[in-house]
N, C-alpha and C positions, 0 to 999 in steps of 0.2 A: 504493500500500500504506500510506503514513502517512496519508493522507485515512481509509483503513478504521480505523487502526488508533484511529484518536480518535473515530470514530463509536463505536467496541466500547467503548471509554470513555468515552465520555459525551461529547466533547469534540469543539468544531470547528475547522478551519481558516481563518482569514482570507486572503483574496484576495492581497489588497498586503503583508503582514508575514507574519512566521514565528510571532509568536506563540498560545498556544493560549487557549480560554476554554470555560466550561461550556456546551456544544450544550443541550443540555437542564435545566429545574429539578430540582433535587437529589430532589424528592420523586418528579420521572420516572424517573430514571435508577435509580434506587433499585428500581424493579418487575422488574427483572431482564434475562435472556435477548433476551424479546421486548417493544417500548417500544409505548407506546402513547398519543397524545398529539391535543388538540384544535387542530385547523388552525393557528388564529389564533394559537394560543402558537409552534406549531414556525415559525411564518413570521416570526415578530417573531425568533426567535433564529436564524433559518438565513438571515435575508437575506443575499445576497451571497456566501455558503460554499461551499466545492468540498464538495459529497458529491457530485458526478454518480457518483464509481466505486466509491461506498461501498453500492448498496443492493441487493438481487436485485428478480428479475423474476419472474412464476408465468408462467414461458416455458419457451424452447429455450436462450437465453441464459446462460453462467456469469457473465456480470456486467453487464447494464443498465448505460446513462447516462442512470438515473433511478431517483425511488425505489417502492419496492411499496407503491400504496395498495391497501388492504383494498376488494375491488370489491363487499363487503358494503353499503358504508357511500355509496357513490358511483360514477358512473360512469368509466371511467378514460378514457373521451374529452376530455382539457384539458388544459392547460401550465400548468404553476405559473410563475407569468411570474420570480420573482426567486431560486429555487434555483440558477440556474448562474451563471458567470463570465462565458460566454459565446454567443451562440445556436448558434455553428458547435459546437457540444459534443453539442446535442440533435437527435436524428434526425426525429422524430417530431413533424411539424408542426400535426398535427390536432388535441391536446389545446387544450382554452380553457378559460382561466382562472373565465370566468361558470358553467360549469358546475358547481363545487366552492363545497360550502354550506360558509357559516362556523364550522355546528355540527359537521361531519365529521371524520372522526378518520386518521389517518393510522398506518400498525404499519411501524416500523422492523424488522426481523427482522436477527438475529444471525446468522445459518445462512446459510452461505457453499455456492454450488454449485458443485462441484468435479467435477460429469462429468455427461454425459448422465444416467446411471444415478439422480443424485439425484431424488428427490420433489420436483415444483414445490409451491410453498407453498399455489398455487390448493387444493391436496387436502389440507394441514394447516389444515383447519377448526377450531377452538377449539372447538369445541363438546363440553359434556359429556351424559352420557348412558347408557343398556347397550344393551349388543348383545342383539339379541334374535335367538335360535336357538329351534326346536321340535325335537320328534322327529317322524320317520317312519319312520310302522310299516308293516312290506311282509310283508303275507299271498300265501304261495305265487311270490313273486316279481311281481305283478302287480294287485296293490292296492296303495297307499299312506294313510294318517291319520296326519293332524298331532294332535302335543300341543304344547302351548304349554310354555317353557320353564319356567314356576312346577310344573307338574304332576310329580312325580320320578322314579315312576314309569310313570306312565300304566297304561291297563287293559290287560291281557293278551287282546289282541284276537287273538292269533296261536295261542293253544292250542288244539290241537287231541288231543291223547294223553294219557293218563298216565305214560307210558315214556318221560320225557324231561329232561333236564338243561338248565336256562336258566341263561347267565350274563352278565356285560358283563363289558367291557373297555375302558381308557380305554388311550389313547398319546397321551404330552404331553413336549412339550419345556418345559420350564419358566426355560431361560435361565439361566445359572450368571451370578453376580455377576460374578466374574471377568471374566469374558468381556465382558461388557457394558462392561465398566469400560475392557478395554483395545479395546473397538471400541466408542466413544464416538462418531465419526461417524455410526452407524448410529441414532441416535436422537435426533438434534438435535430432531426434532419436539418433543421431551415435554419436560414440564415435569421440572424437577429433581426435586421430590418425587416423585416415583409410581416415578424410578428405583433408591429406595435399598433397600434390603435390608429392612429395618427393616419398609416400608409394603408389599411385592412380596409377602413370605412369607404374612402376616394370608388375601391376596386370593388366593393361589396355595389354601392348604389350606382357603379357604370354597369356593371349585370342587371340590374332592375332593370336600368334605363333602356337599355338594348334590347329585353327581349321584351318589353313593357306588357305583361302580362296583366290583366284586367283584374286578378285575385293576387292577392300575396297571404299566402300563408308564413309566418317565419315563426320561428324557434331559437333558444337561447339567445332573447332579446334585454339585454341588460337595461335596467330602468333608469338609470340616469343617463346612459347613451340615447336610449328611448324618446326622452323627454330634450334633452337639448341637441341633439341631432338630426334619429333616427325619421321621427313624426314630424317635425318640422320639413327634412327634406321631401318625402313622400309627400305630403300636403301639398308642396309646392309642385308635384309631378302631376296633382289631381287626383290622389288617392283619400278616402275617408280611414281611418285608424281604430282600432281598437284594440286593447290591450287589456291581459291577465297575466299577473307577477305571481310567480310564486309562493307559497305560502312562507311563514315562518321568515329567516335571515337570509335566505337564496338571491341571489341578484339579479336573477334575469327570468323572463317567463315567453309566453307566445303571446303572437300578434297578428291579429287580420286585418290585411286593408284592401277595401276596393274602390274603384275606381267611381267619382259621380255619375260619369256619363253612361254609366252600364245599369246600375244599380241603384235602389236606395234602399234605407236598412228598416225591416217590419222588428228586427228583437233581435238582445245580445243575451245573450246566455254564459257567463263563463260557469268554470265545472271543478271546484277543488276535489283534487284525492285526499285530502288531510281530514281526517275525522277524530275527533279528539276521545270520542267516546267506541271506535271499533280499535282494539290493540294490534291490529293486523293493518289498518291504514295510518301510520305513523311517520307518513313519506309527504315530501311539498310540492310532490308533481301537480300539473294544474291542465284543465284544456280550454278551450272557447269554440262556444258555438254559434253563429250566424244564420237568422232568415234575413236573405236577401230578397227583393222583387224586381227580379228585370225590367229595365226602361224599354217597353216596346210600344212607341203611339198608337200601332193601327190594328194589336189584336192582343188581348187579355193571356196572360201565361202564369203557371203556376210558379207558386216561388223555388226558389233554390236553398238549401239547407248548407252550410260550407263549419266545417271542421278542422279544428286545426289542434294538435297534442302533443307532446314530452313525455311519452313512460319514463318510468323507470330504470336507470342503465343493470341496477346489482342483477349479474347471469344466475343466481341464485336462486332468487327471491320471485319466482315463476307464479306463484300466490298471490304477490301484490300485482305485480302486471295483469294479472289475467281479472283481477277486482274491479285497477284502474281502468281498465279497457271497458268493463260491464257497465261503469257506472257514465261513461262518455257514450256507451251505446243506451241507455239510459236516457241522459239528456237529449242525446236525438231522436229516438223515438217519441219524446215530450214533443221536439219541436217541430220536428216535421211532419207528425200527424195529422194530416186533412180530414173534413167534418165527414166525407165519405169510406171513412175508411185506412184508405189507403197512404201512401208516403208523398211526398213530393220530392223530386230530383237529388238526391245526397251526393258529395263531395266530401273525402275525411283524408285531411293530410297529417302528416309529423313525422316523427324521428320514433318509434315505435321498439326501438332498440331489441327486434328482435332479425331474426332470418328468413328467406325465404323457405318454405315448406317446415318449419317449425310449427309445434301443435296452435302457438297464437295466432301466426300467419296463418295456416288452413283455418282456422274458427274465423277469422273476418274474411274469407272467401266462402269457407264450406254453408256458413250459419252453422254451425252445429259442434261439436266437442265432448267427447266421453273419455275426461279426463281421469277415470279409474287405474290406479295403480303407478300413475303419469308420477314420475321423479318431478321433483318439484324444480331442480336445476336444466331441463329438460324443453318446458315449455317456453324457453325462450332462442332456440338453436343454439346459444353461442357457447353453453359449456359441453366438451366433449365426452367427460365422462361424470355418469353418472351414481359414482361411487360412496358411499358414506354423506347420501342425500335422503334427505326423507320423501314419504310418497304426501301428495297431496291431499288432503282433507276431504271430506266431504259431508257438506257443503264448505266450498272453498270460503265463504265470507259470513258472518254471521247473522239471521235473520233481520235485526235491529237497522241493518243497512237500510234496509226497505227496498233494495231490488231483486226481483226473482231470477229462477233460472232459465230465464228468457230475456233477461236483459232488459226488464222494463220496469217502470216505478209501481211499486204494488200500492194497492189502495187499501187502505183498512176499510171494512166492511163489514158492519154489524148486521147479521141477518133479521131480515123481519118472522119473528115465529109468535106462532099462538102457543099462549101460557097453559099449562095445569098447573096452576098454583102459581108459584113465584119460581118456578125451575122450570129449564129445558125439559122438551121430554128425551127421555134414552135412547130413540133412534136418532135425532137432530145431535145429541152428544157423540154417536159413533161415528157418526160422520162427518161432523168436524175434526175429531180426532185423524180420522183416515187421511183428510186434505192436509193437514198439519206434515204427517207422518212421512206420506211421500213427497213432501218436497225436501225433506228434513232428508231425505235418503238418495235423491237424484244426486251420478253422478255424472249428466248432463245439460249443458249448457245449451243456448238455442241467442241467435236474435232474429229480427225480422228483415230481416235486408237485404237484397241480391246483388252481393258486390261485386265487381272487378276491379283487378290490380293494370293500373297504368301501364307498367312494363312487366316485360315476360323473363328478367329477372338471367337467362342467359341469351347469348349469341347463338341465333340459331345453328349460322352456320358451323363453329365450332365447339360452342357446347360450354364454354368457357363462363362463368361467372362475370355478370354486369357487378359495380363497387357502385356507392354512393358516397363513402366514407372511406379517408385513408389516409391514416398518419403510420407515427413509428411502429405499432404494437398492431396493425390488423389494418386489413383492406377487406371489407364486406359492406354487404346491402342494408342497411336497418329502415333507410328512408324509402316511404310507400305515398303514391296517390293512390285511393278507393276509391271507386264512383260506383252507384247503382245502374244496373242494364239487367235489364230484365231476360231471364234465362228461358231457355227454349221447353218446353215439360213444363215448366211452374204451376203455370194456373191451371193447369189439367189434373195436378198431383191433390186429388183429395188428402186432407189430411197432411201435408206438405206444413203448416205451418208459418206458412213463406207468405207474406201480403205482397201486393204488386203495389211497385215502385215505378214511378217515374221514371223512363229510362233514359240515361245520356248515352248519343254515340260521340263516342273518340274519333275524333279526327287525326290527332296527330299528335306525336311527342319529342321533346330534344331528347337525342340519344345517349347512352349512358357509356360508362369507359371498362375499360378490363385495369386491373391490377397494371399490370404491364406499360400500359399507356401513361397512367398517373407517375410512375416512379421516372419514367424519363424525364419529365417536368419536376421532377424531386418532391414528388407527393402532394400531401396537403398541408397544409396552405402552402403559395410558391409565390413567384413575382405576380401573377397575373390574375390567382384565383386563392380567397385570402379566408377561404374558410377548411375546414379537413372534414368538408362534407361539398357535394355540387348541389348545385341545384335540380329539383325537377321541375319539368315544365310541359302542363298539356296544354291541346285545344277540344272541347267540348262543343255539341252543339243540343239541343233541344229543340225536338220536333214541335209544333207547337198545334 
């Protein structure tokens, strides 16, 4: 650990003596984080110096007995003959020395791997650059045309009526300062500047502006950026705002904004998970819900439902996410409820911090969930194994919540009966007891909604996993747009359970990146995209 600790300072170790001297030229050391230096200098200053435990590997290893040359610059098959103490130190006999040109450079890296989970360096490539995303447009579900991401809005290759309401939709986690600041592990890739507040904002609201999406759903929206920047700038873009901060001491919450000229707002609904009186909800996740009513002059449309949430992150704790998710399907059922029945148009975006085909994921696609025997670390994908995990409860939440297992706000209801006497009579007590009993014992979940997922989560053509999110410790999906679209069987399925929904068709979405793509731009956040999450972005239309 003192070997490391003078490497991070600029400074090395001698062999025979305790004392220290400058490792590197002042005008090196001076470039920062990651060093970067020509052979023939670091060999004149490192002769004889213990760093073998001071350097990473783009391995499996959390700490090589050598250092990480840049495999850009040279081949890494060679032994630097005079970096160690001694040869029983170095494993790896293969390297030779004639291999490694004089002009070659060598990158000392700062960033310490501290678990499997980290990013090998191999994939924090320097390189700058933008990302390049198109649209795909899907006529009838079965066609696809790319636009290239300069185009903003592309042609309207999907109309087909008159009678109809087009609009987009963005959900973006945009990264609360905060946060970033106190999980500073989570970014050792990037360079210091691109992390600060100052340069993040500029790049965060030139993506509003560009793809000027009519919905903003955002996430990890810090409340005093909020109030002196965030809302101010959207206002000025033409956007209406609203905002729920998380409960408790948390700094940042979500936010919806839309636009006037589309919309104007029938009711805000925000949605705490913190219940002070259930010991199972003791988290300050929060959601908000929105009816919107489309501005259409020359024909009446039903309104629009718009969602926006932050589960939970702990991969554990598959109990609370699946509560908070019930009581946000909860809220929506309140509010999108029409007098006939049925739903009107749903939209439900966030950071849902779970995985594709994990048991959460299929319950907001499937409707339905028979969480029995379900490892509670389990139901959110992200932990692999399921070992020295308890199984889930049932019922997962406790009665007093007041939502069922259908996901909707229960009503207390005193039955109307005729008296003998001042008591029930004994058939009317066994049958309350029955209704009691099996809900008390269901362990299925249900809502009422028939959603689809925006994107389809891999590459068709190679099978490869689409990211949303990606910094040092993981590249996966957590971010989802849901929309209601009404499924083919529904309404024929007696008994189905399933009410009909308002259906939106997808018109089109920006496309999303592979692992791969991201690290060439050196991950998340980079010069150009300044959150460790992308945005999603649809186009909807409504038949009308």
């Amino acid at each position: 650990m003192e070997a490391w600790r003078c490497v991070r300072r600029g400074y090395g170790r001698c062999v025979v003596g305790r004392g220290r001297y400058p490792m590197l030229p002042h005008h090196q050391k001076s470039l920062g984080r990651d060093w970067t230096a020509p052979w023939e200098n670091l060999q004149r200053c490192c002769w004889n110096r213990h760093i073998s435990s001071c350097m990473r590997w783009p391995g499996h290893y959390s700490r090589a007995p050598y250092p990480y040359f840049s495999s850009r610059h040279f081949s890494l098959n060679w032994r630097p003959p005079c970096l160690f103490e001694s040869r029983t130190q170095f494993q790896y006999w293969n390297w030779r020395p004639d291999n490694l040109s004089h002009t070659s450079l060598i990158h000392l890296s700062s960033y310490i791997m501290n678990s499997e989970g980290d990013e090998p360096s191999s994939k924090r490539r320097k390189h700058q650059g933008t990302i390049k995303r198109h649209w795909e447009y899907m006529c009838n579900h079965n066609k696809e045309e790319t636009k290239t991401r300069g185009e903003k809005n592309g042609d309207r290759v999907c109309e087909d009526s008159e009678d109809k309401f087009d609009f987009s939709v963005m959900s973006y986690n945009i990264l609360s300062q905060d946060l970033l600041e106190d999980n500073s592990h989570l970014y050792r890739h990037c360079r210091q500047p691109v992390l600060h507040w100052s340069f993040r904002f500029p790049n965060i609201l030139k993506e509003i502006k560009h793809f000027d999406a009519d919905v903003l759903c955002l996430q990890e929206v810090q409340e005093d950026h909020y109030g002196t920047e965030i809302r101010p700038s959207l206002e000025s873009l033409g956007y209406h705002c609203e905002y729920k901060m998380r409960t408790g001491k948390k700094p940042d919450g979500c936010a919806i904004c839309f636009k006037h000229s589309k919309f104007s707002l029938l009711s805000v609904n925000p949605v705490e998970f913190f219940r002070p009186n259930v010991p199972l909800l003791d988290r300050d996740n929060v959601g908000l819900v929105l009816l919107l009513q489309p501005k259409i002059p020359s024909a009446a449309s039903p309104a629009i439902c718009i969602a926006n949430t932050h589960l939970l992150y702990n991969p554990r704790r598959g109990d609370i996410k699946l509560t908070q998710l019930a009581m946000l399907l909860a809220e929506i059922s309140s509010v999108a409820h029409q007098k006939d029945g049925s739903f009107c148009p749903i939209v439900i975006c966030g950071d849902f911090n779970s995985v594709p085909g994990s048991p959460l994921y299929s319950f907001i696609k499937e409707g339905k969930l028979n969480y029995e025997g379900l490892a509670i670390g389990k139901v959110s994908g992200q932990e692999q194994s399921s070992r020295g995990q308890r199984i889930l409860s049932i019922p997962i939440w406790p009665p007093n919540l007041g939502i069922s297992q259908n996901c909707v706000y229960e009503v207390q209801q005193v039955p109307k009966v005729e008296k003998t006497g001042s008591d029930l009579t004994e058939t009317q007590m066994d049958k309350t007891e029955v209704l009691v009993t099996d809900e008390k014992l269901s362990s299925s979940l249900q809502h009422h909604f028939s959603l689809s997922s925006v994107y389809s989560h891999y590459f068709p053509e190679t099978g490869i996993p689409e990211v949303t999110t990606c910094h040092s410790r993981s590249a996966i999906t957590v971010d989802y747009i849901f929309y209601s679209a009404e499924k083919e069987g529904v309404a024929g399925q007696q008994g189905a359970g399933v009410a009909l929904v308002g259906g939106l068709k997808l018109l089109a979405r920006l496309s999303l990146l592979t692992e791969q793509d991201l690290w060439t731009v050196n991950g998340l956040p980079n010069e150009n995209n300044s959150s460790d999450h992308l945005p999603l972005l649809a186009k909807f239309r409504l038949d009308l």
